[in-house]
C-alpha positions as CSV (number, residue, x, y, z in Angstrom):
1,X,0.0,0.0,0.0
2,X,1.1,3.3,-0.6
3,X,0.7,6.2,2.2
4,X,1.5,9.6,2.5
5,X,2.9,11.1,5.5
6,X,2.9,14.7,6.1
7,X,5.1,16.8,8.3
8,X,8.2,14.7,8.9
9,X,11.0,16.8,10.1
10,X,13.6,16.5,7.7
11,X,16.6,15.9,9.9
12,X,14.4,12.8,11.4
13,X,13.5,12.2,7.6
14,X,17.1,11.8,6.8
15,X,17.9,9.7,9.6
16,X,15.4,6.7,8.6
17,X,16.6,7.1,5.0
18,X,20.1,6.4,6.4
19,X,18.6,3.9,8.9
20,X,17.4,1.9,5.8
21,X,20.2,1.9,3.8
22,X,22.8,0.9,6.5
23,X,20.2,-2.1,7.5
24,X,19.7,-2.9,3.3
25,X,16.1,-2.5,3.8
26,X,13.2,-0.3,2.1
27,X,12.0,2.7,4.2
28,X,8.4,0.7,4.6
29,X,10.3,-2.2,6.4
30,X,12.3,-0.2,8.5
31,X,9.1,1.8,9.0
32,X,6.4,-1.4,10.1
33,X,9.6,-2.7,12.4
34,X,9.5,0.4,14.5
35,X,5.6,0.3,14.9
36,X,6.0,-3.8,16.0
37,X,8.7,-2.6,18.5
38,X,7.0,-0.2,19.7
39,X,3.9,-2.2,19.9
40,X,5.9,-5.2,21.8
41,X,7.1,-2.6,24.5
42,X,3.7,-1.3,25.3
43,X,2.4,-5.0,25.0
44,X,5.5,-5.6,27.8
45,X,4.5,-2.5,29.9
46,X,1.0,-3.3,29.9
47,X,2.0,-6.9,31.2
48,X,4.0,-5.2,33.6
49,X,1.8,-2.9,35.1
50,X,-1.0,-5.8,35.0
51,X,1.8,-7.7,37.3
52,X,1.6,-5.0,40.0
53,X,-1.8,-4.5,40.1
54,X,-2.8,-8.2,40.6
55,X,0.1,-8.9,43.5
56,X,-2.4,-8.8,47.3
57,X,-2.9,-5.8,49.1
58,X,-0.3,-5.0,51.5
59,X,-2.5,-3.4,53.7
60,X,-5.9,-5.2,54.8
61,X,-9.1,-2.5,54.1
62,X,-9.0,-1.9,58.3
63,X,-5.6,-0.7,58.2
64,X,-5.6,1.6,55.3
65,X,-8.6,3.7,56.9
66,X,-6.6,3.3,60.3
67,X,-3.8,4.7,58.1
68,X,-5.7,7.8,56.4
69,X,-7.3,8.7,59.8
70,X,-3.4,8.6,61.5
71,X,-2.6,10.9,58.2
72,X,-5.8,13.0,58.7
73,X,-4.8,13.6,62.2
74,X,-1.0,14.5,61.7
75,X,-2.1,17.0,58.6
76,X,-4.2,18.7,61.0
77,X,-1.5,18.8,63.7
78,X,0.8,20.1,61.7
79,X,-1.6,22.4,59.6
80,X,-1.2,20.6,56.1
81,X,-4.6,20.8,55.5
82,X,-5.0,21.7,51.7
C-alpha cells in the first residue's frame, strides 16, 4: 500500500533514509519494524503494570482507613490541610 505522510521533520527524515540503507532495507520495512517494537514494549509494559496490580494488598481494608485517619490527624496537627 502506498501512504502519504505529512510533516516529517527533515533531519528525522534523513535519519530513517540512512537507517534503511545501513540495515539494506526499504523505508516501509524499517518503517512497520518500528511500529511492532513499539507495539511489543507497550504490549510488555501493559503486562508489567497488570503484574503489580494483581500482587495482594499490603495493607488489609482496616488498616488503610486506620492509616488515612493517622494521616488526617498528623495533617491537621501540623496544619497541612489543603
Amino acid at each position: 500500500m502506498n501512504t502519504l505522510i505529512k510533516n516529517i521533520d527533515e533531519e528525522n527524515w534523513h535519519f530513517l533514509k540512512v537507517e534503511a540503507v545501513k540495515q539494506n532495507i526499504t523505508l516501509g520495512e524499517l518503517f512497520n519494524r518500528l511500529v511492532e517494537e513499539h507495539k511489543n514494549r507497550d504490549e510488555d509494559m501493559n503486562a508489567s503494570w497488570q503484574r503489580i496490580f494483581s500482587r495482594p494488598a499490603l495493607l488489609t481494608k482496616e488498616e488503610a482507613k486506620r492509616m488515612h485517619k493517622a494521616i488526617e490527624s498528623f495533617r491537621r496537627e501540623f496544619s497541612f490541610e489543603g
